[in-house]
C-alpha positions in Angstrom: 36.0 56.8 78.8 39.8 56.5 77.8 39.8 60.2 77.5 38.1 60.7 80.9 40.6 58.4 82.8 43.6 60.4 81.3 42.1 63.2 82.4 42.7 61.5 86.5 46.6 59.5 85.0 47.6 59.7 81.8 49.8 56.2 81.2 53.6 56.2 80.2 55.3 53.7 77.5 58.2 51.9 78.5 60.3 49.9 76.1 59.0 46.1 76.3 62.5 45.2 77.0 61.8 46.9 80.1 58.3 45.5 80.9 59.8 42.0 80.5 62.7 42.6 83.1 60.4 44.5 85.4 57.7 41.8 85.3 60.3 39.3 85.7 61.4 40.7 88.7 58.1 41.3 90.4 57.5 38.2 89.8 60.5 36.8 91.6 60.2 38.9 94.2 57.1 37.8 94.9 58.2 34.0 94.8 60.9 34.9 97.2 58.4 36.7 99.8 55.6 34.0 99.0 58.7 31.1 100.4 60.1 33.2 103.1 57.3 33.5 104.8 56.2 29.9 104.5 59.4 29.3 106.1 58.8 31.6 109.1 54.9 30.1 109.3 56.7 27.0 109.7 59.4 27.2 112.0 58.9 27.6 115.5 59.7 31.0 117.4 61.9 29.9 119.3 64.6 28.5 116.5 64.1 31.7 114.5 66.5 34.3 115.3 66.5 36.9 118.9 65.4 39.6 116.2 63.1 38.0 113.8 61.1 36.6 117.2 60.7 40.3 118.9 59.6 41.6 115.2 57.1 38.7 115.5 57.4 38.2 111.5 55.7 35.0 111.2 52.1 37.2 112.1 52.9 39.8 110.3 53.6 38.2 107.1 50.4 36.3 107.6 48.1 39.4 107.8 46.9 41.4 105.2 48.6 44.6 105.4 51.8 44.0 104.2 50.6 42.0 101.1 47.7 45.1 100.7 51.3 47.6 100.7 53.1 45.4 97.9 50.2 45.5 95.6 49.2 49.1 96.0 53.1 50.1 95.5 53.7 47.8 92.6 50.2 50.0 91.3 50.7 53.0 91.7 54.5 53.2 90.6 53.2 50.8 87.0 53.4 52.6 84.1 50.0 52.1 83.1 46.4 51.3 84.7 47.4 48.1 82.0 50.9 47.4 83.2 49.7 47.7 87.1 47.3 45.0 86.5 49.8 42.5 84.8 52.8 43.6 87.5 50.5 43.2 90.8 48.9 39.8 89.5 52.4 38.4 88.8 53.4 39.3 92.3 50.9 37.5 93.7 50.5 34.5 91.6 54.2 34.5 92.5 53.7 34.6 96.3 50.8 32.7 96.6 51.8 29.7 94.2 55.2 29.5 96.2 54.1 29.6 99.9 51.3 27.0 98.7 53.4 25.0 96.8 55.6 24.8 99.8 53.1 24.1 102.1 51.6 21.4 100.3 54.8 19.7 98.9 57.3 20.3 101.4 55.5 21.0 104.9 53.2 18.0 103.7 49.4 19.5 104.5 47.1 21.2 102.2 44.5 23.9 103.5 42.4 24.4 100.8 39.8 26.7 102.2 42.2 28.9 103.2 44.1 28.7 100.0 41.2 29.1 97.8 40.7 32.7 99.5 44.0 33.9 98.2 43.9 32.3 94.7 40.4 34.3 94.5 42.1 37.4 95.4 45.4 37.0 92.9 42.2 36.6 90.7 40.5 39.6 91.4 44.1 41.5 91.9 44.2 42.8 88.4 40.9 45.0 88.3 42.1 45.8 91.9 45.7 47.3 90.8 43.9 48.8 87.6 41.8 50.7 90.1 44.3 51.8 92.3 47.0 52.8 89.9 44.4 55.9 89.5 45.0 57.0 93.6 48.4 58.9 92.1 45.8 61.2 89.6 43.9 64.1 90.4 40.9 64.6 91.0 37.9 64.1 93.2 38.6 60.3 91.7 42.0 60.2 92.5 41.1 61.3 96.6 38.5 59.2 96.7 40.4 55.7 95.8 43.5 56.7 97.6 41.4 57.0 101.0 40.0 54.2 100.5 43.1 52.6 100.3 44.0 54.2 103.6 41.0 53.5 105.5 41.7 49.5 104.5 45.0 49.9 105.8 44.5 51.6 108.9 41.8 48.7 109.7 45.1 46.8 109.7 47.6 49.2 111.6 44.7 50.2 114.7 42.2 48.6 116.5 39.3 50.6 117.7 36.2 50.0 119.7 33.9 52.0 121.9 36.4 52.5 125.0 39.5 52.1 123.4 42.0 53.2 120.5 45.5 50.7 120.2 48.0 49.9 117.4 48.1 46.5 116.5 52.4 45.9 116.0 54.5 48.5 115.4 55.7 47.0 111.7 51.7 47.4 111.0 52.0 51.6 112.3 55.6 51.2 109.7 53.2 49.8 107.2 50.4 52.6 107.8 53.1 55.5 107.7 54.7 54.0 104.8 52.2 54.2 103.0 51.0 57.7 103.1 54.5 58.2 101.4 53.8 55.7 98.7 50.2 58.1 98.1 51.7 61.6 98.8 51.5 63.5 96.3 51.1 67.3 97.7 50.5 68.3 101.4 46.6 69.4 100.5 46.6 66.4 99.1 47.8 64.1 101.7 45.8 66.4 104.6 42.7 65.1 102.6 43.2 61.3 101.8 44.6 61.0 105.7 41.5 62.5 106.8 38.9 61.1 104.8 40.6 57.6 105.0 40.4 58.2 108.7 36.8 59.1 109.0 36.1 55.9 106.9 38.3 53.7 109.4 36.0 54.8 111.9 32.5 54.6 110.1 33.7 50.8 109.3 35.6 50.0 112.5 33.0 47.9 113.5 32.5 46.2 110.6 33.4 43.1 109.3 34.2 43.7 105.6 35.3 41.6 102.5 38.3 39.9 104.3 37.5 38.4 107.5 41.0 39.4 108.6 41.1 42.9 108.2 
């Protein structure tokens, strides 16, 4: 089996010195996102700065796609199918721990079904990122988990239903463009995740899938 997933990504070693710092500053980086936007959630519009209210920030940061972009960039640019797993969980144990110790110690309220979904998902984020960190290989493997990937973040950039075809925000369409960077890796390449990911969007457009907010 090892041999066979080398044959998609063969992993790199890095000096533990470096996976430390590296993890260490995912880690805070996600603490810092998870507390910024708890502090937009929680401030109203209207006190927020001109900019920060036409970007509408405070839904953004509460939708999936932005958090779905972190963890497949901290993935696929780990060192390792080992490494991604550590570095994405990190990130969001950081995130979510922060905005919900926030919530619950400083903004005074505790929504516990709501917080229970993320904590199941920084749960499940490991075997996630160790997944994903394969969407940079080749292969037939490799096409098929990147547009995948795609397809779940289009559901978040587009809205589509039987008379009509919109973008959701235009930081969601950043998000969506962004990412076919982050999963380039050749222009055949990219022609094929884009469409594939694509058809999939619209097989499932209908579809309510694992997370009732994508």
């Amino acid at each position: 089996m090892k041999e066979l997933l080398n044959e998609i990504r063969r992993p790199k070693n890095i000096s533990l010195s470096k996976k430390v710092l590296y993890s260490t500053l995912i880690f805070v980086t996600g603490v810092t996102l998870g507390i910024i936007s708890k502090v937009l959630d929680s401030t109203a519009s209207n006190l927020l700065p001109y900019f920060l209210e036409v970007l509408d920030l405070r839904n953004f940061l509460s939708r999936m796609g932005v958090w779905l972009f972190f963890g497949v960039l901290i993935s696929v640019y780990s060192k390792s199918p080992v490494r991604s797993a550590i570095n994405v969980f990190l990130f969001f144990a950081g995130m979510v721990g922060s905005y919900y110790l926030y919530t619950i110690m400083i903004a005074g309220f505790f929504p516990k079904s709501y917080m229970m979904v993320w904590i199941i998902m920084t749960i499940i984020s490991p075997l996630l990122a160790f997944i994903c960190w394969y969407a940079k290989g080749e292969g037939i493997l490799a096409i098929s988990i990147s547009s995948i990937i795609f397809m779940f973040i289009s559901r978040q950039a587009f809205v589509f239903g039987f008379w009509y075809f919109d973008i959701r925000n235009i930081l969601e369409l950043l998000i969506w463009i962004a990412m076919i960077f982050v999963l380039y890796q050749s222009p055949k390449q990219t022609i094929r995740l884009i469409a594939i990911g694509l058809f999939l969007y619209f097989l499932t457009a209908q579809i309510n899938l694992f997370w009732g907010m994508l």
